[in-house]
N, C-alpha and C positions, 0 to 999 in steps of 0.2 A: 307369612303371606297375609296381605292386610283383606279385612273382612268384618267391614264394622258399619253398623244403622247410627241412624241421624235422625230423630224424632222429633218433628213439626218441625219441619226449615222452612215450612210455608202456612202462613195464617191462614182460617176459611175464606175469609173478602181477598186474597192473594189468590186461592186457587179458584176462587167463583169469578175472578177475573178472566183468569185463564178459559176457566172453560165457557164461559160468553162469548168466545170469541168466534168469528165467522166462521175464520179457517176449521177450528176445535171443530164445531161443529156439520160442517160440510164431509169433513174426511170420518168423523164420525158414522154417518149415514152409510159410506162403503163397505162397513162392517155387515149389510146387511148380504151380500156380497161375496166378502172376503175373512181370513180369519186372522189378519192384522193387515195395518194401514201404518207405512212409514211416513211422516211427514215434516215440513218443517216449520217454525213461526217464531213470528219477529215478536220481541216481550222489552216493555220498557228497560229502560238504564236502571232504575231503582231496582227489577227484578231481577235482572243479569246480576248487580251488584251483591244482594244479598244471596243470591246463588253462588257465586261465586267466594266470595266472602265464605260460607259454611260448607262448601264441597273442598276449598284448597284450588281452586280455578282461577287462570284470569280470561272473563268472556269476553272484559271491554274492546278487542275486536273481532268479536263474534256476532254477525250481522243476522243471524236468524239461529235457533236451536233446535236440534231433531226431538223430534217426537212420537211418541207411538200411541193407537189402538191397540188393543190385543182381546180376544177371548176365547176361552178355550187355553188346556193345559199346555203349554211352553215341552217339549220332552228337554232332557240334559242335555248341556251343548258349554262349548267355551266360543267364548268371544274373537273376533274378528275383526281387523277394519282396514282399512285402505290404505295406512302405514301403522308402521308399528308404537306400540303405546301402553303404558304402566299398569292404567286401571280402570277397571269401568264405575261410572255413574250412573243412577238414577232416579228420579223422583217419582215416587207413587200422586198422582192426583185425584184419583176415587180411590174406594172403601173394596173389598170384593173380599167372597170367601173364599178359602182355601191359603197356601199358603206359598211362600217363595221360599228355595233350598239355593243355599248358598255352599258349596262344600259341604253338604250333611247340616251344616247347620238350618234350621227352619224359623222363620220370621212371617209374623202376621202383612198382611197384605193393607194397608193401612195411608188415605189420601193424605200427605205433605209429610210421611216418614223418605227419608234419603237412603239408599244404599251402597257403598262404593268399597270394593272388591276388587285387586288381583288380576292382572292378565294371565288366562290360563285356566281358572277356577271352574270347575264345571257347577252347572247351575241351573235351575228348570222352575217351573209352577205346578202344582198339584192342586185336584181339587175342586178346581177354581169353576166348576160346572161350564155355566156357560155366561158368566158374569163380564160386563164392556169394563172394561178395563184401564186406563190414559194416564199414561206418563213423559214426564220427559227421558228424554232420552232415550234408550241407553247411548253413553256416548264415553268419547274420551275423556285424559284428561285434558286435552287440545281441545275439546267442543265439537270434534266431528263422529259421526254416527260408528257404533258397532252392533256387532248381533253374531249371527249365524250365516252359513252358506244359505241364499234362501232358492227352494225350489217349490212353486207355487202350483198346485193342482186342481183344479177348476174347471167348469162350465163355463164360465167367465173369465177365463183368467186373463182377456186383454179387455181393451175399455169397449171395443162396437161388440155388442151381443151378438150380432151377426157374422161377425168374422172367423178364422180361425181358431181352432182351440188348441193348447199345445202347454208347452212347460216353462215359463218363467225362469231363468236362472239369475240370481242377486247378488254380484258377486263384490264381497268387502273384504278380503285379506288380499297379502301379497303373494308374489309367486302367481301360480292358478290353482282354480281349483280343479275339482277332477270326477268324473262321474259314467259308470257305463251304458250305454246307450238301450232304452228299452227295447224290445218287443212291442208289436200293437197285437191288443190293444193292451195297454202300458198298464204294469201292475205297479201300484205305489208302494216305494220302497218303504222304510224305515229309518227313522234320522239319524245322524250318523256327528262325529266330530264336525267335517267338514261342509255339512250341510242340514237345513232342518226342513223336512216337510208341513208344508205352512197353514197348507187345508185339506183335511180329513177325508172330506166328502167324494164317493166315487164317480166318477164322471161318465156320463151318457157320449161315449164316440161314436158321430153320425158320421159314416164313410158315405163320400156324397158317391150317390146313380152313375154304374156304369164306370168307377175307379177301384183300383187295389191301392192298397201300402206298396211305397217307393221309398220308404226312409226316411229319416227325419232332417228337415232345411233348417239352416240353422240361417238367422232371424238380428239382425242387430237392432238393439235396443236405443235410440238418442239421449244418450247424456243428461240432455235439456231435459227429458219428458218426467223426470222424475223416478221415484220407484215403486209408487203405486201406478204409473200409469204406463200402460206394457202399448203404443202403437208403433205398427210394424214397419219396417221398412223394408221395402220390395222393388227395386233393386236398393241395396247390395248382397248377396247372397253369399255369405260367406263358403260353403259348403253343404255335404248333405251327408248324413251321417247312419249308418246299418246298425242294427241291434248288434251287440257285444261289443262296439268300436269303444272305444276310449275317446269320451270329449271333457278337454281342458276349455275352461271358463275363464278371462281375467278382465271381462267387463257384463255388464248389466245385459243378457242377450235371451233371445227367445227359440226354444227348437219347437215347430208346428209337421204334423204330417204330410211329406209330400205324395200327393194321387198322383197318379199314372194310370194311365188308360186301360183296364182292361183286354185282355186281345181275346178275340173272335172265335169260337170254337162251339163245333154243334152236338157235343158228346158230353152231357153232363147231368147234377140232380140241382136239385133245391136246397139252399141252407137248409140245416135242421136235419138235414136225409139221417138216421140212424144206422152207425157202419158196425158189423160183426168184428171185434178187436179182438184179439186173443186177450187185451187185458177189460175186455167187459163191452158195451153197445156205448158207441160215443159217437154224438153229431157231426156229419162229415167235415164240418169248418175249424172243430177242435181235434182230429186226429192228427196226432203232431209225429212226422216222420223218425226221430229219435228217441220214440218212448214208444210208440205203438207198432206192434209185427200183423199182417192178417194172414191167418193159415200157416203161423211159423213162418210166413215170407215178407220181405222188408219191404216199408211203404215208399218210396223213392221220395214219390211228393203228393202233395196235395193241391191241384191246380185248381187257380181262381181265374174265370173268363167271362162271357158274357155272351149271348148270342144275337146273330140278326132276326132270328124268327119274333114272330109278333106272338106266339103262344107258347107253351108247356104243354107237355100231358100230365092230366093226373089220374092216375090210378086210383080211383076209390076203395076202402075195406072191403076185402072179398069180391075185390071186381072180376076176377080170374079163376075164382073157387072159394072153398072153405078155409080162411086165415091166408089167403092168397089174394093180394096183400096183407101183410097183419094189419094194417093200418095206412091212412091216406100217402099215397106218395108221388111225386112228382121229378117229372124227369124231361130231358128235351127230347122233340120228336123223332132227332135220328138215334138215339140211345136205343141198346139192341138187350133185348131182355127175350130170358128161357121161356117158351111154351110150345108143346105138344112134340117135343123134340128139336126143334130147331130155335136158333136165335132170330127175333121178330125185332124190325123196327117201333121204335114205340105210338108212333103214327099210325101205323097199319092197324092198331086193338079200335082206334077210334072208329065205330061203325058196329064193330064185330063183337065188341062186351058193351054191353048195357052204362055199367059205371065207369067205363073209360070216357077221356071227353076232355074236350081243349081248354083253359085258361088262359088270363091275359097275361104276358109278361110284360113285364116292368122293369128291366135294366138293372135287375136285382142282379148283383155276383152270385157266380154259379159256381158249381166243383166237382171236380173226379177225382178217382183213386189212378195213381201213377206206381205201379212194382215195377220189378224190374224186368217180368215176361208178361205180355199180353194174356191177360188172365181173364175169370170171372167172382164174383162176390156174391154173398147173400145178403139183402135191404129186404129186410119185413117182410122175409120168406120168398121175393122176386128172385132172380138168379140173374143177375146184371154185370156185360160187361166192365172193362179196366181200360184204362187210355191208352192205345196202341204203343210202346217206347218209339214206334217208328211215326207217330203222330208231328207235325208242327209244336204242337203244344207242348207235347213232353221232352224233345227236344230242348226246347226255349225254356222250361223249366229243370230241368237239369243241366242248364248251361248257366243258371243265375248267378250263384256263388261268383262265377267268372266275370262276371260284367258289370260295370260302374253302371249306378241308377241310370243315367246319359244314355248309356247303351244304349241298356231295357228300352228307354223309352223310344230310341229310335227304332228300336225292331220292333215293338210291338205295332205302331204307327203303319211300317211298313209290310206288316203282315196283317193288320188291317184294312187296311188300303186293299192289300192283293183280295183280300174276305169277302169285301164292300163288289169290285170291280167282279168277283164270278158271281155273287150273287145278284147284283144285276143284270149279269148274261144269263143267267139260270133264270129271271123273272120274263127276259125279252123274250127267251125261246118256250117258256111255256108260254106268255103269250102268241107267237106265232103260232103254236098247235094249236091253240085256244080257237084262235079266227078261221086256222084249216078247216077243221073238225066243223064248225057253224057254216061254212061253206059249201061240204059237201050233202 
């Protein structure tokens, strides 16, 4: 297997040309950003020649050459590209510490040393802190780009700051590639052969007001745009894709979260609520129905809804007694919690305990515990019901599994709608009692 460096294939005023250059510099700046920038740039005839010349190439018709930023450690990975090909190339143009492993072998990181390697070779950087990094290539020995499967994780990971956040797929080999679909919010995998994780950093998922997770919409990327530059195209929507599904990649494409509407339900707590687990006290938005039992009984679901009322109740510490509540908690007003024997709406303490008393809400998602008998639960020493199985809700959330995102969305809509439509008859006829009553 060939696996051999090339020391100084390019003079300082060769590579100080190089990096004067507009483009060098422009894609450069992305880095602040990103944790590589692929790109491409046109280099005089004299420079293609003596590149080509001492790599074994011929570039004379090679109208521009890839090039990369990088910083930050490379993990092991083998090469890819868009057809099949012998060997990779490429040219180091800065100095940086740490090193590059080539098959076990280690090689200084070193501006106009060449390296050219093997299709097949596994190969990584170490070390290399957090040093910019610019070379040519990596590339064939045809002159066009290889690398790795790229899957880009970011804050940013398309160009409008503002727009959706979601996962970049880069896709350079033949065949497709192949990858299983996250969970939200998405835990960043591990690089792998067929794919490298390209940024470290974890990402802040802002689920926008008043939506749930519907899966992920898969996203085509334009050819033209390049492969630093990720903007969306909306329509064509390829598809939309569930956690554990199997998504084949065999062009440059983007999968983004698709929200769906929350549906309307008046029985629920506030993120954060802390639920009695048989396997320990876990916030009710992370009790995950196939890991966690409550009272030895299995949690169906955990439903996410959102309510029409303008307020919450919260229960203050010790609004009810001595560590009753242990601690602040918040629930909606028709939510039916244990005291002096019977089950109270949680509307009705407002007046009657001191530290009970309304908050605004804010179209934040909300959630119940879903078993499989109409039960009750312990929350911070309160004794609060369970979502009826015979509820709308629970219903519709035990019916998910079964239904294409499309569905959901269509029911939710229309069990919305119906939400929307009694709760404006419920506001007309309390206002007609409202005008009775001042009447008589």
């Amino acid at each position: 297997m060939l696996n051999n460096t090339i020391v100084n294939i390019l003079s300082p005023s060769e590579i100080a040309e190089i990096l004067n250059s507009a483009t060098v510099s422009a894609n450069k700046e992305k880095l602040a950003t990103q944790h590589k920038v692929d790109f491409s740039i046109e280099l005089s005839d004299s420079l293609k020649t003596k590149l080509g010349s001492a790599l074994g190439m011929d570039l004379s018709q090679s109208a521009t050459l890839p090039m990369r930023w990088i910083k930050g450690d490379t993990p092991s990975h083998k090469d890819k590209g868009k057809e099949d090909f012998s060997t990779t190339h490429l040219v180091y143009l800065t100095d940086s510490v740490g090193q590059l492993i080539v098959d076990g072998q280690t090689y200084a990181i070193a501006a106009g040393n060449a390296h050219v390697f093997s299709e097949g070779l596994e190969h990584s950087t170490s070390n290399t802190e957090n040093v910019e990094r610019l070379m040519i290539g990596p590339m064939s020995e045809a002159g066009f780009q290889v690398g790795g499967y790229g899957v880009s994780f970011s804050m940013n990971t398309f160009d409008d700051p503002a727009g959706p956040q979601g996962f970049a797929y880069r896709y350079l080999g033949s065949g497709n590639g192949e990858i299983t679909i996250f969970s939200f919010p998405p835990t960043i995998p591990s690089s792998s052969g067929d794919y490298i994780v390209e940024v470290f950093e974890p990402v802040n998922w802002v689920v926008p007001t008043g939506k749930t997770f519907g899966g992920w919409k898969l996203m085509v990327i334009p050819v033209e745009s390049g492969i630093t530059n990720y903007p969306l195209v909306d329509p064509p929507v390829s598809g939309i894709y569930l956690p554990g599904q199997i998504y084949e990649f065999n062009a440059t494409t983007a999968l983004v979260p698709n929200w769906i509407d929350a549906p309307i339900a008046d029985i629920c707590f506030a993120a954060s609520t802390p639920i009695n687990t048989d396997q320990g006290i876990i916030s009710i938005e992370k009790v995950n129905p196939e890991l966690h039992t409550i009272n030895n009984k299995k949690v169906v679901a955990i439903t996410k809804t959102i309510t029409l009322d303008n307020y919450l109740v919260c229960f203050e510490k010790d609004a009810l007694g001595d560590n009753v509540p242990s601690e602040k908690t918040v629930v909606s007003k028709e939510h039916l919690i244990y005291n002096n024997g019977r089950m109270i709406k949680a509307l009705d303490f407002i007046g009657k305990y001191k530290n009970v008393h309304k908050i605004k809400y804010n179209g934040d998602i909300l959630y119940n515990v879903l078993l499989e008998k109409y039960d009750k639960i312990l929350v911070n020493n309160l004794i609060c019901e369970t979502l009826h199985p015979n509820n709308a809700i629970a219903k519709w959330h035990t019916s998910l599994n079964k239904l294409s995102v499309e569905e959901q969305t269509r029911l939710v809509k229309m069990h919305n709608n119906r939400a929307v439509q009694r709760d404006n008859w419920r506001l007309k006829c309390e206002k007609i009692k409202s005008n009775i009553s001042m009447k008589r």
